[in-house]
C-alpha positions as CSV (number, residue, x, y, z in Angstrom):
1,X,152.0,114.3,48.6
2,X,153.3,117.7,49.0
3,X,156.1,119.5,47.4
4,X,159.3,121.5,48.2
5,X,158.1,124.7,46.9
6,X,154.7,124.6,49.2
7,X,157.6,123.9,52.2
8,X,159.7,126.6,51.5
9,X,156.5,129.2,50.9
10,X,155.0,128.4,54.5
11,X,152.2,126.9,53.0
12,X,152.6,123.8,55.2
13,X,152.8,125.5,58.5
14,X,151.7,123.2,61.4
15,X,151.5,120.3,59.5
16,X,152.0,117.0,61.5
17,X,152.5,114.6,58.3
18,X,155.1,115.7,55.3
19,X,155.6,113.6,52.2
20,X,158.3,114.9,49.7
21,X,159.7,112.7,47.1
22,X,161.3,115.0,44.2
23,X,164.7,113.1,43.3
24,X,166.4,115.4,46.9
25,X,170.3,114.6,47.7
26,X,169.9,117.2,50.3
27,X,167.7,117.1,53.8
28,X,165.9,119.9,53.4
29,X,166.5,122.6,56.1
30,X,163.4,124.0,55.4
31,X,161.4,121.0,57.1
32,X,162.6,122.3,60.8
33,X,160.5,125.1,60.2
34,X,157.5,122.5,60.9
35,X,159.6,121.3,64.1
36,X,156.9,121.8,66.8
37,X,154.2,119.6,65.0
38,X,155.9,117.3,62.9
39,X,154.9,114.0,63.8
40,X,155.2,111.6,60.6
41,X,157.6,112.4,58.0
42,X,158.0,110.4,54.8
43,X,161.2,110.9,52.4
44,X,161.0,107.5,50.1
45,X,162.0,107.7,46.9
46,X,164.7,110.1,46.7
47,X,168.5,110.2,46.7
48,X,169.3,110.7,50.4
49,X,172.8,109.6,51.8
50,X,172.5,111.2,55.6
51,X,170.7,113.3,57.4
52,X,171.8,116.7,59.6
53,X,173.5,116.2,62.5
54,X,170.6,118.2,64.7
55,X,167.8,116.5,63.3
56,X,166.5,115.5,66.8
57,X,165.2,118.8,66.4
58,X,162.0,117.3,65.1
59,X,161.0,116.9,69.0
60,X,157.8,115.9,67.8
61,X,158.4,112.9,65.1
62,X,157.3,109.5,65.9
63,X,157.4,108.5,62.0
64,X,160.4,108.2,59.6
65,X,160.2,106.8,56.4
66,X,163.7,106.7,54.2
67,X,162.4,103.8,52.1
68,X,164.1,103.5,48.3
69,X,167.2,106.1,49.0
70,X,171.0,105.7,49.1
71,X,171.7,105.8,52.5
72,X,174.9,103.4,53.5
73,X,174.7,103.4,57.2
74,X,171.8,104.6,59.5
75,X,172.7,108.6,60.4
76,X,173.2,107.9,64.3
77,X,171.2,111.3,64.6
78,X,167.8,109.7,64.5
79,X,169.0,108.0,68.2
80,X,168.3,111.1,70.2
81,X,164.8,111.5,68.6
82,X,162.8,111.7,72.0
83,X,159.5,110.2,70.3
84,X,160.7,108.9,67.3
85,X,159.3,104.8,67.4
86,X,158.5,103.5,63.8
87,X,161.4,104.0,61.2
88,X,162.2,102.4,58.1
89,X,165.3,102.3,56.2
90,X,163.9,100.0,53.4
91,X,165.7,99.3,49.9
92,X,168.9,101.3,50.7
93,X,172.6,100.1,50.8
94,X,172.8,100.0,54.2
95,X,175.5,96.8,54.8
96,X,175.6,97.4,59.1
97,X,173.7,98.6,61.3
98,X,176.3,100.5,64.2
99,X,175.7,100.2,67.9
100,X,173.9,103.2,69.0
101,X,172.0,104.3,66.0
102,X,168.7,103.3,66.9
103,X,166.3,105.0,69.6
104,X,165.8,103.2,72.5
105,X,162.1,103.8,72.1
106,X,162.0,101.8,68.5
107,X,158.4,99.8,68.0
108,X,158.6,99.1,64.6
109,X,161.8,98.6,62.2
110,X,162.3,98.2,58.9
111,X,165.1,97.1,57.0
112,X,163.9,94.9,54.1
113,X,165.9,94.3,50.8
114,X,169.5,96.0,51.9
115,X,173.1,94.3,52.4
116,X,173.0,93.9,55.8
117,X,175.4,91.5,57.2
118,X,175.5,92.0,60.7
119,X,172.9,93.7,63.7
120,X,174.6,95.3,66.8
121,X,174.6,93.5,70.5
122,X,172.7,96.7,71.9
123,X,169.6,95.5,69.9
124,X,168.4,93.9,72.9
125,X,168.3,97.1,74.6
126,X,165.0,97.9,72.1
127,X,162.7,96.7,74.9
128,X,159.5,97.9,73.2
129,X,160.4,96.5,69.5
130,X,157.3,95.0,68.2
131,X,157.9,94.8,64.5
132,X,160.9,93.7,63.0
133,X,161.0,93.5,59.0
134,X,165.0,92.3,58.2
135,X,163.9,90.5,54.9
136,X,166.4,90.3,51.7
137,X,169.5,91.3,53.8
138,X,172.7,89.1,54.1
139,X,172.4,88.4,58.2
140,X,174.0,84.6,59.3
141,X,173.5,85.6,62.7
142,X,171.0,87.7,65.3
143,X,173.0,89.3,68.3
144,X,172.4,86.9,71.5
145,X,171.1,90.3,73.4
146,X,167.7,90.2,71.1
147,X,166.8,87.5,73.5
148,X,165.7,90.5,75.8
149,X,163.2,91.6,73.2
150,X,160.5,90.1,75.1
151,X,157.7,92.2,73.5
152,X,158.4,91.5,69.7
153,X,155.4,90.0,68.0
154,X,156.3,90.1,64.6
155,X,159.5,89.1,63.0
156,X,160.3,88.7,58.7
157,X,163.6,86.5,58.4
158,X,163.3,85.3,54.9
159,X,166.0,85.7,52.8
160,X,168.8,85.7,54.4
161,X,171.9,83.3,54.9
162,X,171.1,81.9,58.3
163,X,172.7,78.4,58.1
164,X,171.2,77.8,62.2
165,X,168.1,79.9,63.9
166,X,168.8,80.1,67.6
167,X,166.1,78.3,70.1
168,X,165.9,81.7,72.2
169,X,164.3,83.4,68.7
170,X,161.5,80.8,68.9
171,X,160.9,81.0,72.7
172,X,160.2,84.8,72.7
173,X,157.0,84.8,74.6
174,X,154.8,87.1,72.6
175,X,156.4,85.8,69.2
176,X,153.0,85.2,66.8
177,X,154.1,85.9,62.9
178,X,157.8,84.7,62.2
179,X,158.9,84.1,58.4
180,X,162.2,82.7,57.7
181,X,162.1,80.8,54.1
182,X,164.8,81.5,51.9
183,X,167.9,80.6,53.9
184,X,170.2,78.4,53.7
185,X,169.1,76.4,57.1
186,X,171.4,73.5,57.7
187,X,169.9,69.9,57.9
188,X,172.0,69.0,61.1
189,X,170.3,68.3,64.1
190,X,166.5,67.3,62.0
191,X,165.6,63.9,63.0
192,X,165.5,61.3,60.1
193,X,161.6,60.9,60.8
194,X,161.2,64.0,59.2
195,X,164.5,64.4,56.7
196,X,162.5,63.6,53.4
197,X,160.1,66.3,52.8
198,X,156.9,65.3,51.4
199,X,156.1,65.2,47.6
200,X,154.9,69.0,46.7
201,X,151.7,68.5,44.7
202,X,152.5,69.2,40.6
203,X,150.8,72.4,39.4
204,X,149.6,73.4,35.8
205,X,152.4,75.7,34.6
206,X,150.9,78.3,32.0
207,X,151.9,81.3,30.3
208,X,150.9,85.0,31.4
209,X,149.7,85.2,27.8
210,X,147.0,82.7,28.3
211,X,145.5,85.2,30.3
212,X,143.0,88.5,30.1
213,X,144.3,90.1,33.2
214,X,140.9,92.4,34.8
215,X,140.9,94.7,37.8
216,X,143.2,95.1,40.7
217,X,141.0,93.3,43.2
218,X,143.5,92.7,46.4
219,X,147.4,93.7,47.1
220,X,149.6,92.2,49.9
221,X,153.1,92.5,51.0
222,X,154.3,90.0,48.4
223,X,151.9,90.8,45.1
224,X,149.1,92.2,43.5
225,X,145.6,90.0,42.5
226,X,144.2,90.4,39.9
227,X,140.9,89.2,38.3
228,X,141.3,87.6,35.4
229,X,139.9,85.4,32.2
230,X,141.4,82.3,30.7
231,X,142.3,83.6,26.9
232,X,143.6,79.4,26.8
233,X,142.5,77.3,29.0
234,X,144.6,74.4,29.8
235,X,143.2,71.3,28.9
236,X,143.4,69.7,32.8
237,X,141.2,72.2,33.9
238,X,138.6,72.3,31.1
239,X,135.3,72.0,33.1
240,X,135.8,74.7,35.3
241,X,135.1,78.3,35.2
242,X,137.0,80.7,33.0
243,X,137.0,83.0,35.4
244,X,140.1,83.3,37.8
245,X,142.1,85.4,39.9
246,X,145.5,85.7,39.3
247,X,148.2,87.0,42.3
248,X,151.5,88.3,40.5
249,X,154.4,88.9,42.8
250,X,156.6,91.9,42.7
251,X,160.3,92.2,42.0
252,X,163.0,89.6,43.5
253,X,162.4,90.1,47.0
254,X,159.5,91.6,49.1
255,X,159.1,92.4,52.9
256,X,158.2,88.6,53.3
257,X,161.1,87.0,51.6
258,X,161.2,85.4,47.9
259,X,158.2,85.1,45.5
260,X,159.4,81.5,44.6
261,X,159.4,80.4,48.7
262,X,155.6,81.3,48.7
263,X,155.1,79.3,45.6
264,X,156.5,76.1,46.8
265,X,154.9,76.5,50.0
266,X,151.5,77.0,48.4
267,X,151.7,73.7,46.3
268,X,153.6,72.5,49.3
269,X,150.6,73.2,51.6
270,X,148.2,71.0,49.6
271,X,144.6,71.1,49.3
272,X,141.9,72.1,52.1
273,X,138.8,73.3,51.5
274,X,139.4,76.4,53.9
275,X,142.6,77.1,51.5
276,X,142.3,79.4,48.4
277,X,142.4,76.6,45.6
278,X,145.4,76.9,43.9
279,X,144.8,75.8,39.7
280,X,148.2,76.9,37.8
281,X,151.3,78.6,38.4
282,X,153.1,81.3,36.3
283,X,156.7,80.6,36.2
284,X,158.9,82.6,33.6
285,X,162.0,84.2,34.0
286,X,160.0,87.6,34.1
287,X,157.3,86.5,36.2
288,X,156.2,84.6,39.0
289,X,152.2,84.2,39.7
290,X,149.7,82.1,41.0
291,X,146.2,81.2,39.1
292,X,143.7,80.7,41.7
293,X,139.6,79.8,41.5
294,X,138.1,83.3,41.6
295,X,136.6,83.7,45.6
296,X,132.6,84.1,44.9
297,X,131.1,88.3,45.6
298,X,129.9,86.3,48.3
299,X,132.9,86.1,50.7
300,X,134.4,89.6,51.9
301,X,137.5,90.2,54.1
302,X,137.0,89.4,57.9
303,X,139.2,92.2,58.8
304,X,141.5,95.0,57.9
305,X,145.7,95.5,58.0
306,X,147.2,96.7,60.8
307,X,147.7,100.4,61.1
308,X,150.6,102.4,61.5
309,X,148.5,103.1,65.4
310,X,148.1,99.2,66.0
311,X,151.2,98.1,64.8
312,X,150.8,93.7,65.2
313,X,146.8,94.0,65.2
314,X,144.1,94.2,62.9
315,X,141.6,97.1,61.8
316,X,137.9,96.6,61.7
317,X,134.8,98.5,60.3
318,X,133.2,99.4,63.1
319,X,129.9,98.0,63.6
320,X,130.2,95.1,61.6
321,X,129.2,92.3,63.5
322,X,129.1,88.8,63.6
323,X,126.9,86.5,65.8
324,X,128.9,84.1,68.3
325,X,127.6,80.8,65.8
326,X,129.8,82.8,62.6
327,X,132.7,83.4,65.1
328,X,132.6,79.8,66.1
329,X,132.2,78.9,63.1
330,X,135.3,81.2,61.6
331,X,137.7,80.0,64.4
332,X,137.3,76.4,64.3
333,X,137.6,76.3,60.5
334,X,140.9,78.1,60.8
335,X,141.8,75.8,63.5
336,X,141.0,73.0,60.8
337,X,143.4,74.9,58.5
338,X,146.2,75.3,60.5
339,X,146.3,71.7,61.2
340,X,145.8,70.8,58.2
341,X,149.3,73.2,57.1
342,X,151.8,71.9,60.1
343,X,151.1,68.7,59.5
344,X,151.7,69.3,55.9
345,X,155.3,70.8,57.1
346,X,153.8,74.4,56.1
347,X,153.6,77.7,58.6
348,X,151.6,80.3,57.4
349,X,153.3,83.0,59.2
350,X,150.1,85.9,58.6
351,X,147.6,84.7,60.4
352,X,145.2,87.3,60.6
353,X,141.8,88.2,59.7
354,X,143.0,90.5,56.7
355,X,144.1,87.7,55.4
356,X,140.4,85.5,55.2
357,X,137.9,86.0,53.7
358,X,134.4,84.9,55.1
359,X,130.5,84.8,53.4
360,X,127.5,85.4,56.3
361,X,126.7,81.6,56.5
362,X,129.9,82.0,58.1
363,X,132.1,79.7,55.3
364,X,136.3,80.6,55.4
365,X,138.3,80.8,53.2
366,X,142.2,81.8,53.8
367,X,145.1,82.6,51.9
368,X,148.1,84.7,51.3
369,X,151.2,82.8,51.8
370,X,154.0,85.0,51.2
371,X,155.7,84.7,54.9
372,X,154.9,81.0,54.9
373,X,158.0,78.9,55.6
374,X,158.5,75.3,55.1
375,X,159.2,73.8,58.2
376,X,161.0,70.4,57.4
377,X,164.0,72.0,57.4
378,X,164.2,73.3,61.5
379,X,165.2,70.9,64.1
380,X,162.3,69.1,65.5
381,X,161.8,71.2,68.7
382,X,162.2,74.5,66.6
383,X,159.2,73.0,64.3
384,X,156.9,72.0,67.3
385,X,157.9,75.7,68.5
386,X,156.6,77.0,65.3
387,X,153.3,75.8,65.7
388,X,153.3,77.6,69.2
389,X,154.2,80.3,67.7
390,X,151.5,80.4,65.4
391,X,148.5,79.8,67.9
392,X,149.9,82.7,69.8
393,X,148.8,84.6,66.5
394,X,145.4,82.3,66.8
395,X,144.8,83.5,70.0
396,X,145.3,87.3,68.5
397,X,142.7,86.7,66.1
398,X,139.9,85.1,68.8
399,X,140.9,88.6,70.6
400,X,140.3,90.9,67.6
401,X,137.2,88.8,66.4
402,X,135.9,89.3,70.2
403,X,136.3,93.1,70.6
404,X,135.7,93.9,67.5
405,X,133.5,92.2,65.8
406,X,131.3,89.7,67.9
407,X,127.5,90.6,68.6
408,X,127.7,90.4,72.4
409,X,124.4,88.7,73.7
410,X,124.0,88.2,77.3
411,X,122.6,84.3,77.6
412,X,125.5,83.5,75.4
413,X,128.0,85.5,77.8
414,X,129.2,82.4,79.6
415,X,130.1,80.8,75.8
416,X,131.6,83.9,75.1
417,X,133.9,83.1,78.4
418,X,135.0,80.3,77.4
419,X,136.1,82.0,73.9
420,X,138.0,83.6,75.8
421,X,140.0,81.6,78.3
422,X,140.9,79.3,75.2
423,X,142.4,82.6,74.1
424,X,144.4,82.5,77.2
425,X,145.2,79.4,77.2
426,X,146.9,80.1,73.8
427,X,148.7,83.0,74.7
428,X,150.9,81.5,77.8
429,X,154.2,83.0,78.1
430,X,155.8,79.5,78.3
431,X,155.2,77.6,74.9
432,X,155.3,74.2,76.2
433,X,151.8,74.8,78.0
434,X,149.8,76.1,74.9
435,X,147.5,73.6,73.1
436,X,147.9,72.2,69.6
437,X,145.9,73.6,66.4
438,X,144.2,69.6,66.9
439,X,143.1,70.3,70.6
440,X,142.1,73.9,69.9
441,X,140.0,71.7,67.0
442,X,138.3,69.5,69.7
443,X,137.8,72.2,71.8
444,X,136.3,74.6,69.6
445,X,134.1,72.2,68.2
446,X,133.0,71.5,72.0
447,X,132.0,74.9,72.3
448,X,130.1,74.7,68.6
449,X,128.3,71.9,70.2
450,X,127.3,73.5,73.6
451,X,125.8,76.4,71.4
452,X,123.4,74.4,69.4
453,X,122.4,72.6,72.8
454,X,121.5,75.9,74.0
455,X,119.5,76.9,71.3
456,X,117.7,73.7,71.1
457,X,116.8,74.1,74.8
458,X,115.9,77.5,74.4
C-alpha cells in the first residue's frame, strides 16, 4: 500500500498499480499525474461519494477497485474509460445501477452487499462480461437484454429477492459457476415428485468455546479455516481425533450469498467420502462455523484461484505434474461427487481445483460450499439445467488439469484424446446435448479401465 504524501511528492512516478486507503472524501487530483501508466488502481476503504468528471483521463486503467466506500450511484465517468474491464463497486450504497454507466468493454463486475434494486436493459450490450458478482443486493428481476451476454461464465445471485429465475439465465452457453441461494424462489411450477425436500442430516451443535482455535490454514470467499483442538469434546464424537478444522464465516453476507445457505447445504449435501466430513456446526447469534475432520499433511490443493489475468480459470504452480492415472483418478472421483450432490438436491456452484484437495496416491477430497444452492426449490427443467451448468465447469477443470498439470507421455497420447473430447462433449453450447455427472462416471471409469489394460499389456 502506498500513501498520499509519497503521491503528491512524485515518488510514485510511472507506477502502473496505486493503493491509497486513508479515510479520502476527495478523488485525489494528484493521481492524474500517473495518467500514462496507470493501469490498476485500488481506492477501498475510504469515504468516496464520486469521482471527477474527466477521470477517463486514466487512458491506461483496466483496474478499479471502490470496494467499502459511500458511493450512491456509479459516477457514469468510468463509461468512457477506453481499457477500463474489471471494476468493483462492492459494499457501497449504490441502490441502481443507471443506463450508460458501465464501459462497454466490462469483463468482470462487482457489486456484492449494496441496495440494488434494479440493473439497466443496456446490460446486454456488455458482450465480453465474464464475471458477474450481484450478491446481497435487493434485485427481483435481471433485464431481459442479459440474455445477449453469451460469454458470462460466472454469475453470484444469492441473496437477493428473486421470487422466479428466468430459463434464458440458465441457457447461457458458457454459464459454469451460478449461486443463487438465499432468495425467496417461488414453489410454483416444481413438480410434486420433487416438492418435499429431503430430511437434512442433524449436526452436533457446539459452542465456539469448546474450541482451541490454531492457525489460519485456508480462506475463501465466504470464511476463514482455522485449525483447531477440541477444549470439550462432544460426547457423540468421542472416539475421534481431537484435532479439527474449523471454517468461521464472515459478517452477514459475503460475495457468495448467506453463511446460513452454505450451512444447510453442507448438512443438506450429506455424506461422501470425496466430501470434507462435516462433525458439528457452530450456530450462535455471533457466529456461524463449521467443525470439520482435519484434512491429513498429506492432501495439498490441486490448484490455485483465479487471477485478476484469468478471470473464470484456475492458477497452477508450474511444473507440478500429475501422471494421466492421478488425473483419471481426480476426475472420476469428482464425477462421483457431483453425482452424488444433484441427486442429493445440492449444486456446488465452485467447482474448481482450488477448491480440492488431492494426496499423490491420487485420493480427493472437496469442499467449500459457500455458492452452493439447494436446488429443490427451481422448476424441474431449471434443476436438470443446473447440473449442465455445472459439468460445463467439469469440463473447465479436465481443461486446466490437462494444460496445466498432466505429465504428457506419448503412448498414453490417444488416452489423453479421449480426455479431451469428453471435455468437449461437456462444453456444448446447447445444454440438452451434454452428458450427466452419472455418464461422465461410466465414461471416465472406461477410460480408468483402458489405462490399466495398457499397462498390463505393456
Amino acid at each position: 500500500m502506498q500513501t498520499l504524501a509519497q503521491l503528491t511528492s512524485g515518488e510514485l512516478k510511472g507506477t502502473k498499480r496505486l493503493t491509497l486507503a486513508e479515510n479520502l472524501n476527495v478523488f485525489p487530483e494528484a493521481i492524474f499525474s500517473l495518467a500514462e501508466t496507470l493501469e490498476v488502481l485500488d481506492l477501498s476503504d475510504n469515504l468516496l461519494t464520486e469521482l471527477p468528471s474527466d477521470f477517463a483521463r486514466l487512458q491506461q486503467l483496466k483496474l478499479l477497485f471502490l470496494t467499502n466506500n459511500q458511493f450512491e450511484q456509479i459516477p457514469a465517468a468510468i463509461a468512457a474509460c477506453p481499457r477500463l474491464e474489471m471494476i468493483s463497486f462492492k459494499s457501497n450504497k449504490l441502490k441502481a445501477v443507471a443506463a450508460g454507466t458501465l464501459p462497454r468493454q466490462t469483463r468482470w463486475l462487482i457489486l456484492t452487499d449494496n441496495q440494488i434494486e434494479s440493473l439497466p436493459e443496456d446490460m446486454g450490450s456488455l458482450h465480453r462480461l465474464q464475471k458477474l458478482a450481484l450478491a446481497g443486493n435487493k434485485l427481483s428481476a435481471l433485464p431481459v437484454s442479459m440474455a445477449n451476454c453469451s460469454n458470462l461464465e460466472l454469475a453470484r445471485l444469492s441473496a437477493n429477492n428473486f421470487s422466479q429465475l428466468p430459463d434464458w439465465l440458465f441457457q447461457l452457453p458458457k454459464l459454469a459457476w451460478l449461486a443463487l441461494d438465499g432468495n425467496p424462489l417461488s414453489r410454483e411450477g416444481v413438480s410434486t415428485a420433487i416438492s418435499s425436500e429431503p430430511p437434512v442430516q442433524q449436526m452436533q451443535s457446539v459452542a465456539l468455546t469448546a474450541i482451541e482455535l490454531g492457525q489460519v490454514i485456508g480462506q475463501g470467499a465466504s470464511g476463514v479455516i482455522y485449525s483447531g483442538k477440541w477444549l470439550k469434546q462432544p460426547e457423540s464424537l468421542y472416539g475421534s481425533s481431537r484435532n479439527i478444522a474449523v471454517k468461521l464465516f464472515k459478517g452477514e453476507v459475503t460475495s457468495d450469498g448467506y453463511p446460513g445457505d452454505e450451512l444447510t447445504c453442507c448438512l443438506q449435501a450429506g455424506k461422501h467420502h470425496n466430501l470434507i466430513k462435516v462433525v458439528a456446526q457452530i450456530n450462535q447469534a455471533e457466529q456461524l462455523g463449521l467443525v470439520m475432520e482435519l484434512i491429513p499433511s498429506s492432501f495439498s490443493n490441486l490448484g490455485l484461484p483465479p487471477s485478476l489475468d484469468t478471470c473464470t480459470r484456475d492458477t497452477f504452480v508450474k511444473g507440478e505434474e500429475l501422471g494421466l492415472p492421478q488425473v483419471l483418478s481426480v476426475l472420476t472421483q469428482m464425477a462421483d461427487t457431483m453425482t452424488h450432490l444433484h441427486r442429493n438436491g445440492v449444486s456446488h456452484g465452485d467447482v474448481y481445483a482450488h477448491n480440492t484437495m488431492i494426496n499423490h496416491q491420487g485420493s480427493m477430497l472437496f469442499g467449500d460450499f459457500g455458492a452452493s444452492s439447494n436446488l429443490n426449490k427451481l422448476p424441474e427443467l431449471q434443476k436438470e439445467a443446473m447440473e449442465s451448468v455445472e459439468i460445463r465447469a467439469f469440463a473447465c477443470l479436465i481443461e486446466d488439469l490437462v494444460e496445466n498439470r498432466l505429465a504428457q507421455q506419448d503412448d498414453q497420447y490417444h488416452l489423453t484424446a479421449e480426455l479431451k473430447l469428453l471435455s468437449q462433449d461437456c462444453l456444448q453450447t446447447d445444454l440438452s446435448l451434454r452428458p450427466r455427472f452419472s455418464d461422465i462416471f461410466a465414461s471416465l471409469n472406461a477410460l480408468q479401465n483402458k489405462l490399466t489394460a495398457t499397462v498390463v499389456s505393456d
